[in-house]
Steps between C-alpha positions, in 0.01 A plus 500: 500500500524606863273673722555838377465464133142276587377809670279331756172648647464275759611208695286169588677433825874582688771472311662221429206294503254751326524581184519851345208578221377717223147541335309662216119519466397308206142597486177449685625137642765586694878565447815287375798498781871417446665295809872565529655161599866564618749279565413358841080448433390165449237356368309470866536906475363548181207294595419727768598790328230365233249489747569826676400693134235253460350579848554854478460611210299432198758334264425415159862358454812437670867437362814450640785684398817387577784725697724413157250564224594827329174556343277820663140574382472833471 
């Protein structure tokens, strides 16, 4: 999967460091977001792209999909 099949709505930082991202309300709590982790993030960026939704948003899960995983929710 690459940036344009993960259909991003937002970023967490500049690219390369930040991390693109994807969320769906899933009810009073908060939402769930999607972090796309390409090829050059490592784990110190996730971290802080895991604190960037956590901070800014009110996230009731987070899960990393990886730039190879062919998968899409829909």
């Amino acid at each position: 999967m690459d940036k344009e099949e993960f259909r991003p709505e937002g970023s967490t930082g500049d690219h390369p460091s930040g991390m693109f991202y994807r969320s769906w309300i899933t009810g009073p709590q908060g939402a769930h977001y999607d972090l796309l982790k390409e090829l050059q993030h490592s784990e110190l960026d996730i971290m802080r792209a895991k604190a960037y939704i956590k901070r800014n948003f009110d996230a009731v899960s987070i899960k990393i999909i990886r730039e190879s995983q062919v998968n899409l929710r829909v």
